[in-house]
Residue frames as a rotation matrix with the C-alpha (Angstrom) as fourth column:
UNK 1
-0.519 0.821 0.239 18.31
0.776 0.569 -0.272 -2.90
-0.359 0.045 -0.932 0.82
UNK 2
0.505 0.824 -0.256 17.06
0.330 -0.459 -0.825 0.42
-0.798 0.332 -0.504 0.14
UNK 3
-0.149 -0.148 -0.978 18.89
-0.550 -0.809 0.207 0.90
-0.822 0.568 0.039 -2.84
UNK 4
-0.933 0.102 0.346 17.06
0.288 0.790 0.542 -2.10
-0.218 0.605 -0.766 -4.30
UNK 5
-0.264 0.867 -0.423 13.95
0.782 -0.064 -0.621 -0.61
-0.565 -0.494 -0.661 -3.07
UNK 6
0.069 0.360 -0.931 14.47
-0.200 -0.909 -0.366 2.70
-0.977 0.211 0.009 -4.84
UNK 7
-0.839 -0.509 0.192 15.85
-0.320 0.747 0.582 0.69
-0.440 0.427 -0.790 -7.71
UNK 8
-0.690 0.658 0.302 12.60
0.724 0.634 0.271 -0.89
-0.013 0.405 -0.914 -8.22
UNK 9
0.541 0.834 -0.111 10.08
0.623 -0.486 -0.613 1.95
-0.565 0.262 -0.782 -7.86
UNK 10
-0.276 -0.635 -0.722 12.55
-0.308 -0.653 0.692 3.49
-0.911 0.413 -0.016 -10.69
UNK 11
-0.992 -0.045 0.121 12.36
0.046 0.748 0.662 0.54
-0.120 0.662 -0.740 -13.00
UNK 12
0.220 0.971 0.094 7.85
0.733 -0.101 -0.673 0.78
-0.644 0.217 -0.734 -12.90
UNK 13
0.289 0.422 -0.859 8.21
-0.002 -0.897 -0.441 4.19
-0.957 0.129 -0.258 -14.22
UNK 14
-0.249 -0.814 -0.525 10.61
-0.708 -0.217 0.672 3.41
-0.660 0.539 -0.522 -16.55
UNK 15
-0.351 0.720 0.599 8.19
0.629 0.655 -0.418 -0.19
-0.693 0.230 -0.683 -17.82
UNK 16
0.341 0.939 0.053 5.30
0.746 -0.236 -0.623 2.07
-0.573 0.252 -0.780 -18.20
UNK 17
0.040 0.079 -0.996 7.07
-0.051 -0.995 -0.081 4.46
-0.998 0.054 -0.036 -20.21
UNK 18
-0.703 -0.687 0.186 8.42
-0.221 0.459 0.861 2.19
-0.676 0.564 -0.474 -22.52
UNK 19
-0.681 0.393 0.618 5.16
0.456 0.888 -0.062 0.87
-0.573 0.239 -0.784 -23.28
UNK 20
-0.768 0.529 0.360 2.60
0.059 -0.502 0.863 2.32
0.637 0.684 0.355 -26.35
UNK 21
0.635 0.728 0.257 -0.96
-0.049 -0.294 0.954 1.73
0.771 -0.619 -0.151 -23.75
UNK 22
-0.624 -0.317 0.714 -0.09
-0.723 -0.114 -0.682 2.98
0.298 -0.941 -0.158 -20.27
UNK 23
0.000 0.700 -0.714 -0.55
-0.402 0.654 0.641 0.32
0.916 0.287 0.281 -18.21
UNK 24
0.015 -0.723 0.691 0.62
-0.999 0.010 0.032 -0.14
-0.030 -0.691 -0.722 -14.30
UNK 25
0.792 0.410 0.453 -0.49
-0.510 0.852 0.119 -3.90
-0.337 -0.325 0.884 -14.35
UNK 26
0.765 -0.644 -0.037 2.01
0.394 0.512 -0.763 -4.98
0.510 0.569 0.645 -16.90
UNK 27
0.403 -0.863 0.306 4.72
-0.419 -0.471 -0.776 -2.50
0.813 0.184 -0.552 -15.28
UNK 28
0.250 -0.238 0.938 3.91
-0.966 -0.121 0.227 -3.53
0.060 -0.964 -0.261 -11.92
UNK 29
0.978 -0.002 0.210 4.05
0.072 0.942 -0.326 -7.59
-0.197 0.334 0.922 -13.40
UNK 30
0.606 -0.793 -0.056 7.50
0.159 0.190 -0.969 -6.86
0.779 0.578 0.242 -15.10
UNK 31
0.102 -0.209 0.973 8.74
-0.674 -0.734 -0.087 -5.26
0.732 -0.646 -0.216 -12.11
UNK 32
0.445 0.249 0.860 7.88
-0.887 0.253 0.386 -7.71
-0.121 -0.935 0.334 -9.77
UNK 33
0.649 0.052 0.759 8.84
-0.159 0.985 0.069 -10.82
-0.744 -0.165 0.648 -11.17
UNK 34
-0.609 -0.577 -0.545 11.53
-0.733 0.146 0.664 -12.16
-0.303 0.804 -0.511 -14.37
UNK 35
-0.972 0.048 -0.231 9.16
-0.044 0.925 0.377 -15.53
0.232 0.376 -0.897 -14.60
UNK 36
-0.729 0.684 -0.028 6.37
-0.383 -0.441 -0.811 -14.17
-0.568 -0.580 0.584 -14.10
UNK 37
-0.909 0.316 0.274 3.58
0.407 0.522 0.749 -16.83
0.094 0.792 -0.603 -16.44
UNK 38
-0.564 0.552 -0.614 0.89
0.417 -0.451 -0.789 -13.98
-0.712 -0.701 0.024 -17.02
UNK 39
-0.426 0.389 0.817 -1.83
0.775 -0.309 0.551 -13.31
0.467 0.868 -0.170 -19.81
UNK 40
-0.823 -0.022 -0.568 -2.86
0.233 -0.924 -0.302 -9.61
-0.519 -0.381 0.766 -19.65
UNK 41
-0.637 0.731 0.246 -5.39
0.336 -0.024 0.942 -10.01
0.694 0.682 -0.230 -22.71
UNK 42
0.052 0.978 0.200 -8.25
0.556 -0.194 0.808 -10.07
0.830 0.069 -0.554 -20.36
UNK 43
-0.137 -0.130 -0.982 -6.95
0.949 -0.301 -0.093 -7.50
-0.284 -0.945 0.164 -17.71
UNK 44
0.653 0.757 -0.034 -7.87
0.756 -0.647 0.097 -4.08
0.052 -0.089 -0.995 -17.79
UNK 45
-0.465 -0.803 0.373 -5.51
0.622 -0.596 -0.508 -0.87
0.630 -0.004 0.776 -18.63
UNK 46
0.717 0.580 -0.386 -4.97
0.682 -0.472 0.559 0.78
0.142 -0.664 -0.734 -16.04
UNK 47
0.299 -0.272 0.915 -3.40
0.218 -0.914 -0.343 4.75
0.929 0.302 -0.214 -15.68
UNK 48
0.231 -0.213 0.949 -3.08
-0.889 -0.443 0.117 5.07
0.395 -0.871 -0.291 -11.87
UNK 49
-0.918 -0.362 -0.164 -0.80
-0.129 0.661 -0.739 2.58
0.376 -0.657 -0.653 -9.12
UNK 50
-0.439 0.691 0.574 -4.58
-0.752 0.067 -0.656 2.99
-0.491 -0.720 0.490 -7.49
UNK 51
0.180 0.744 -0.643 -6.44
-0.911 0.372 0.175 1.37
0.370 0.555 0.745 -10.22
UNK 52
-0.182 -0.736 -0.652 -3.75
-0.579 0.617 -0.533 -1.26
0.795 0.280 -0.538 -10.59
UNK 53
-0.965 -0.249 -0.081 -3.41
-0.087 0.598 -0.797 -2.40
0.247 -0.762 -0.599 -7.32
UNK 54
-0.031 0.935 0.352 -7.17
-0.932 0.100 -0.349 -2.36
-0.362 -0.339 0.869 -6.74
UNK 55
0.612 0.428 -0.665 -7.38
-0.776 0.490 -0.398 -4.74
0.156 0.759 0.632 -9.61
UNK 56
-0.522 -0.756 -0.395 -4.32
-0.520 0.649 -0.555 -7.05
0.676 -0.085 -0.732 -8.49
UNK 57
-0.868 -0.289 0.404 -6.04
-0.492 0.392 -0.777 -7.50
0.066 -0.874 -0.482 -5.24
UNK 58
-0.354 0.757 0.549 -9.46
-0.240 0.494 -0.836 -8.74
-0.904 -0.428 0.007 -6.42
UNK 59
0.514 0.208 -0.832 -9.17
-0.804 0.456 -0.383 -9.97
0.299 0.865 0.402 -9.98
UNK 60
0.715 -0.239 0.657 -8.24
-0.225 0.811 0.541 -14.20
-0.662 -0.535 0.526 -9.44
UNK 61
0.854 -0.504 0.130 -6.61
0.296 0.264 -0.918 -14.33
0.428 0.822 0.375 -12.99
UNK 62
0.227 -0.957 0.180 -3.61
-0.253 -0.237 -0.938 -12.36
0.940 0.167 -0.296 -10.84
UNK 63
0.871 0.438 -0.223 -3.31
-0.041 0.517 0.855 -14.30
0.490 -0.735 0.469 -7.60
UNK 64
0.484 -0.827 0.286 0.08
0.805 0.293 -0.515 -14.50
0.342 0.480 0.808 -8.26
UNK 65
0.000 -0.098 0.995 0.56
0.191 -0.977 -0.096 -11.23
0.982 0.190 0.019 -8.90
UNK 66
0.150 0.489 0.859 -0.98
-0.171 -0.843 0.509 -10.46
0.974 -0.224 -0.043 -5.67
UNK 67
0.714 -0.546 -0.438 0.71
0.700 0.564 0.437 -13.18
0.008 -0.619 0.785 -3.30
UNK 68
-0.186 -0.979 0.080 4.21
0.922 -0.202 -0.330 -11.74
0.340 0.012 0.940 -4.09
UNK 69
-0.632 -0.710 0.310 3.10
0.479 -0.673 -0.563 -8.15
0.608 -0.208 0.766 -3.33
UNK 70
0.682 0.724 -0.100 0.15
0.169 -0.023 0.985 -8.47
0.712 -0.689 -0.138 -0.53
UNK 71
-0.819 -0.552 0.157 1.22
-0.191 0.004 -0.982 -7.64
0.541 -0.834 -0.109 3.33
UNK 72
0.521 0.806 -0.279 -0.53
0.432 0.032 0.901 -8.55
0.736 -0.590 -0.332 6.34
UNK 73
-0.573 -0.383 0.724 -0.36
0.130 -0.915 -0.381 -5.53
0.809 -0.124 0.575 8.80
UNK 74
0.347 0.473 -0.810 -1.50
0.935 -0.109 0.337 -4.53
0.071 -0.874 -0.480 12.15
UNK 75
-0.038 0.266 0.963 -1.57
0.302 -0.916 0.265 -0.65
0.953 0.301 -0.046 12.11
UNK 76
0.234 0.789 -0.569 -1.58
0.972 -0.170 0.164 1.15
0.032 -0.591 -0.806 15.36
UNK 77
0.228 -0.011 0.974 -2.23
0.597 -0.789 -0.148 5.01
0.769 0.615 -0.173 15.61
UNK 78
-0.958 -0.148 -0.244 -1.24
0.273 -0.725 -0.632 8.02
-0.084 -0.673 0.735 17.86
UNK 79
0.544 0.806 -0.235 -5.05
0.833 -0.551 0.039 9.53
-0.098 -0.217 -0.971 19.28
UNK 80
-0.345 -0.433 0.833 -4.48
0.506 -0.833 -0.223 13.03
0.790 0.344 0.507 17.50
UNK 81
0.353 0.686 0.635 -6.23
0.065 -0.696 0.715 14.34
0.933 -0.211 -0.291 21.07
UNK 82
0.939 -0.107 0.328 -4.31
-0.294 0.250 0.923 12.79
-0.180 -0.962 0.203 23.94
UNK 83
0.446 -0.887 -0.119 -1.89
-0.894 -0.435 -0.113 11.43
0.048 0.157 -0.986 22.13
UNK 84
-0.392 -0.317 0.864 -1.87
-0.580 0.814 0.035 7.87
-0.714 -0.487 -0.503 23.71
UNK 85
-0.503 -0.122 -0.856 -2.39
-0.828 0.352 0.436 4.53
0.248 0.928 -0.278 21.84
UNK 86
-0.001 0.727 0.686 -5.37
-0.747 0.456 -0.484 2.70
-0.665 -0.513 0.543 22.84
UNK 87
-0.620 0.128 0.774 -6.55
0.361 0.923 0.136 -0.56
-0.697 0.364 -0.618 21.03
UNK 88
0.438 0.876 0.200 -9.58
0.300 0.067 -0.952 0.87
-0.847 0.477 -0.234 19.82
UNK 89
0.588 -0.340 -0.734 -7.24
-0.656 -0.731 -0.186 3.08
-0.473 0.591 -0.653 17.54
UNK 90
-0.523 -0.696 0.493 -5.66
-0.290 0.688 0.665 -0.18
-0.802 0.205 -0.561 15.49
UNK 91
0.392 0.352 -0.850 -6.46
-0.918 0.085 -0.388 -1.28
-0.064 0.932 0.356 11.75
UNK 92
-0.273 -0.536 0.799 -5.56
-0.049 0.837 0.545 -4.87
-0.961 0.109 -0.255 10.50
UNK 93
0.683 0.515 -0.519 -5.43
-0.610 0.010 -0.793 -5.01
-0.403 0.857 0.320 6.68
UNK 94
-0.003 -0.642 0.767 -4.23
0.493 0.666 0.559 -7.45
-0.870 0.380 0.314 4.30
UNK 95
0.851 0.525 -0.028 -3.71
0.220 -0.405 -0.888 -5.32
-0.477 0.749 -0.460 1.03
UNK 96
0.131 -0.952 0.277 -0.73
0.991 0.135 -0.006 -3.51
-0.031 0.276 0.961 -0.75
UNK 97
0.715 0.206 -0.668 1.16
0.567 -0.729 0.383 -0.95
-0.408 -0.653 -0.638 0.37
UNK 98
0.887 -0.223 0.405 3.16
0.097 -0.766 -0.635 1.88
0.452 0.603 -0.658 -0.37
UNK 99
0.593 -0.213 -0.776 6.28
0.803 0.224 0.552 1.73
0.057 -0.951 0.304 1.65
UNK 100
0.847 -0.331 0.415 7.93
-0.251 -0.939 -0.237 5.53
0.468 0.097 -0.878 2.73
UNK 101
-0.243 -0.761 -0.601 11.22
0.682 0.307 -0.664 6.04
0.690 -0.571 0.445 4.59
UNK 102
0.819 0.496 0.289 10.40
0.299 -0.798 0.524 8.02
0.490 -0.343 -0.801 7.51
UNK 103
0.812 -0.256 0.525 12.55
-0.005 -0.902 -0.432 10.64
0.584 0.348 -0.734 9.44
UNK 104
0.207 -0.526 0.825 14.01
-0.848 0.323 0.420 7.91
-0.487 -0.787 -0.379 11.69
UNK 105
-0.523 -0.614 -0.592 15.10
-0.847 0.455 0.276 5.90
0.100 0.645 -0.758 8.70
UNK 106
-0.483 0.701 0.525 12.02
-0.059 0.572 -0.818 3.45
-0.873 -0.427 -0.235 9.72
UNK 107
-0.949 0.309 -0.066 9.94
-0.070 -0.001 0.998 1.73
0.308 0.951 0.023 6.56
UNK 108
-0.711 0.703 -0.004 6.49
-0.485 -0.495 -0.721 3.06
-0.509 -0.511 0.693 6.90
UNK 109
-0.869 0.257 0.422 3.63
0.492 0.526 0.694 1.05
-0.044 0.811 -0.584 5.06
UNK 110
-0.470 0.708 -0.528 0.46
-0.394 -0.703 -0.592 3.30
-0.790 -0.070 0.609 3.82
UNK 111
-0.152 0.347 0.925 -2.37
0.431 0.866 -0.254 1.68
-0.889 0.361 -0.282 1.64
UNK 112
-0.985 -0.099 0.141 -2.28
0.159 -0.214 0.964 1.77
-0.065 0.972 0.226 -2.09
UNK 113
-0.426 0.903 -0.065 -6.37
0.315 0.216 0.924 1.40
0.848 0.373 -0.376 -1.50
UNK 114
-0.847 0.303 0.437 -8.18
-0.506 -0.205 -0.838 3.10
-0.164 -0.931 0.327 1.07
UNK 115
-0.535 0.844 0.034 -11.46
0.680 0.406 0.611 0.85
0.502 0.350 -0.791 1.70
UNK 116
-0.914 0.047 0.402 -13.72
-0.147 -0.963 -0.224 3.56
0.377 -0.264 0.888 1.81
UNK 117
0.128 0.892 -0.433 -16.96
-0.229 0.451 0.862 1.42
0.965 -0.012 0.263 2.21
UNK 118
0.005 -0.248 -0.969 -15.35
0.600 0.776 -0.195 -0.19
0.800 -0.581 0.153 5.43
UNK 119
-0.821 -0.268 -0.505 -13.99
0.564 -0.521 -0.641 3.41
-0.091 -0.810 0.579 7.25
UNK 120
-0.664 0.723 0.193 -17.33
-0.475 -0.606 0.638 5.04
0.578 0.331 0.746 6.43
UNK 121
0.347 0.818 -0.459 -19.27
0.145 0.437 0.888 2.48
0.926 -0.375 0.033 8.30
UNK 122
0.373 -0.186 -0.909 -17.27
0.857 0.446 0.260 2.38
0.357 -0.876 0.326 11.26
UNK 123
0.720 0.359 0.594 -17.72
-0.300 -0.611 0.732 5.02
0.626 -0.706 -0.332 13.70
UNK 124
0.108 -0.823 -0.557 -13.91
0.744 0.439 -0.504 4.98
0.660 -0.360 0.660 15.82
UNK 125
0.846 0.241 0.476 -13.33
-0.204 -0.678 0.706 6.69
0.493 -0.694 -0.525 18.79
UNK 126
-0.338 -0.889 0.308 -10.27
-0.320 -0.199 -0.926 6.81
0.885 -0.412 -0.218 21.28
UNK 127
0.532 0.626 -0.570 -11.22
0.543 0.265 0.797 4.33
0.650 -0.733 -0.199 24.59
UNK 128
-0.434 -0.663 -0.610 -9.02
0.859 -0.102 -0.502 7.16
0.271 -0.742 0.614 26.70
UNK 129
-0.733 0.244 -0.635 -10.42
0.111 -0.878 -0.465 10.19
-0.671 -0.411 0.617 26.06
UNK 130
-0.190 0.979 -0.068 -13.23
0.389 0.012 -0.921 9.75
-0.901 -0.201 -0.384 24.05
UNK 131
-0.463 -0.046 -0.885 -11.84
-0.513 -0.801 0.310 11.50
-0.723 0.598 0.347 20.97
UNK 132
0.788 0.475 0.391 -13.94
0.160 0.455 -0.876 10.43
-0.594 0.753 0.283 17.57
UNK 133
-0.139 -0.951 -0.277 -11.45
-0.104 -0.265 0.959 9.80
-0.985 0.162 -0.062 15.12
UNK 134
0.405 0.790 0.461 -13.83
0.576 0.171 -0.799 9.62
-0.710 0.589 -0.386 11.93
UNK 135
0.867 0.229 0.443 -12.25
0.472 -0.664 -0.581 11.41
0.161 0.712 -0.683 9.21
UNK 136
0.819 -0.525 0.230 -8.71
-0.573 -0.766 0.292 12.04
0.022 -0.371 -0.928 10.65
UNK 137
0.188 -0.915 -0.357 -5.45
0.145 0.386 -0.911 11.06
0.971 0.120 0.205 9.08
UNK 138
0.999 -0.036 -0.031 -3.88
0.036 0.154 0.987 9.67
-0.031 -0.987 0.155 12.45
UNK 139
0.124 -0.975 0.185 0.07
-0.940 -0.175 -0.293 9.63
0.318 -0.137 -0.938 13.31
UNK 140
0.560 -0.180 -0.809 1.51
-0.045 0.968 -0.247 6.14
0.827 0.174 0.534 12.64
UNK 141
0.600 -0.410 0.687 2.72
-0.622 0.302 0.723 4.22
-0.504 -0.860 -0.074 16.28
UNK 142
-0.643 -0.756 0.123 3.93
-0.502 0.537 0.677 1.04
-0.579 0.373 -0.725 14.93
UNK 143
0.703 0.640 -0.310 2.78
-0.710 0.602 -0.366 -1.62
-0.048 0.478 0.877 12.75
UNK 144
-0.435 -0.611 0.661 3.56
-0.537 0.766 0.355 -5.32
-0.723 -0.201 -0.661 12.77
UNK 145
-0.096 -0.034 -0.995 4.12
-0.932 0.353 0.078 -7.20
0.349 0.935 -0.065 9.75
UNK 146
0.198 0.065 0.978 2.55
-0.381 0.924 0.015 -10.87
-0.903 -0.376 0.208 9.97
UNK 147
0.479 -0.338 0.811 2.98
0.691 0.714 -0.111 -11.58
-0.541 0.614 0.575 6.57
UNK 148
-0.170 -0.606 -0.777 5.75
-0.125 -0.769 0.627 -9.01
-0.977 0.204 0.055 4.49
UNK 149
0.985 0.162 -0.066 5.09
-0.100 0.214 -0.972 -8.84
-0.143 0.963 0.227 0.40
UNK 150
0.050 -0.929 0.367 8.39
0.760 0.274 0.589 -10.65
-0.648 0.249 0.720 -1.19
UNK 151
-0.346 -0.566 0.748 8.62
0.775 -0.622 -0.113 -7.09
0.529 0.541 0.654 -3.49
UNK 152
0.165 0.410 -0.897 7.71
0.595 -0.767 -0.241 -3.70
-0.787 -0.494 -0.370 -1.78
UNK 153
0.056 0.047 0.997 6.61
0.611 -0.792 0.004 -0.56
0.790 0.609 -0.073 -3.92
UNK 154
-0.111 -0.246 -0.963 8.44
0.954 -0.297 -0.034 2.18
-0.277 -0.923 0.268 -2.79
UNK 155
0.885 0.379 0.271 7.78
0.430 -0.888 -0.161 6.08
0.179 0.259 -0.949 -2.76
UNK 156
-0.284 -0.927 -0.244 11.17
0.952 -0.303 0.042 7.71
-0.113 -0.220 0.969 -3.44
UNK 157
-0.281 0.269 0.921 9.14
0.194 -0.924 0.330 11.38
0.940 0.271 0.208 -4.48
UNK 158
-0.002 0.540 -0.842 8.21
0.784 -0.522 -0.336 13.80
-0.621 -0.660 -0.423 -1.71
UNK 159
-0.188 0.397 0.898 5.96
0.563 -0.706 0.430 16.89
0.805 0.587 -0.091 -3.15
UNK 160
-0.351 0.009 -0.936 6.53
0.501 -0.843 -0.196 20.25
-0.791 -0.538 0.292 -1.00
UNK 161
0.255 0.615 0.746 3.84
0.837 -0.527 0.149 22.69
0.485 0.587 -0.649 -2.11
């Protein structure tokens, strides 16, 4: 399975290179599907997997599109102060993800979109020890998959600086 996985996030790069306008929409379209019945005319080039997938999930013309590689996700986080895994510390998103392999051979999902409008309003805290967790990339507990996207984009790069 993951050497379908790496497979495909090979085959995007390899789309978009082909093509004269960079585009991820069209790579991530070829990519996903063989029968895929999609006009692109009135879609938007787009340079970055961020744009793209912004635009998959809230343009209606790709619904499609965005069925096959939506997840629905329940998120919960290590408290980066105590350590423990309260409720309060849990995310539920329905969006598209990145999926990673982590260091226990576990597929990790991380959003392609952060909604920045959403974690800006909300004021999170830890209900054990009080810790505010505003602004702090958290250590991933688990995460349950209620609905799974029939294609996953995978990250096969890791960048050591």
């Amino acid at each position: 399975m993951i050497n379908d996985l790496i497979v495909l996030g090979i085959r995007i790069f390899e789309r978009v290179h082909d093509q004269i306008e960079l585009n991820f929409i069209y790579a991530i379209t070829q990519c996903s599907t063989d029968t895929f019945p999609i006009l692109l005319d009135n879609i938007p080039s787009c340079s970055t997997l961020q744009e793209a997938c912004s635009i998959i999930e809230t343009n209606h013309a790709l619904d499609e599109l965005s069925n096959i590689l939506v997840a629905k996700i329940k998120t919960y986080f290590y408290c980066s102060s105590c350590n423990d895994t309260p409720d309060s510390l849990r995310t539920s998103t329905n969006q598209i993800f990145i999926f990673k392999l982590s260091s226990n051979n576990q597929l990790i999902a991380y959003p392609v979109v952060n909604d920045v409008d959403k974690t800006n309003d909300v004021e999170t805290h830890c209900t054990c020890c009080n810790h505010k967790t505003k602004n702090i990339e958290m250590q991933v507990h688990k995460q349950i998959f209620f609905k799974c996207p029939s294609r996953l984009i995978v990250s096969i790069l890791s960048f050591h600086c």
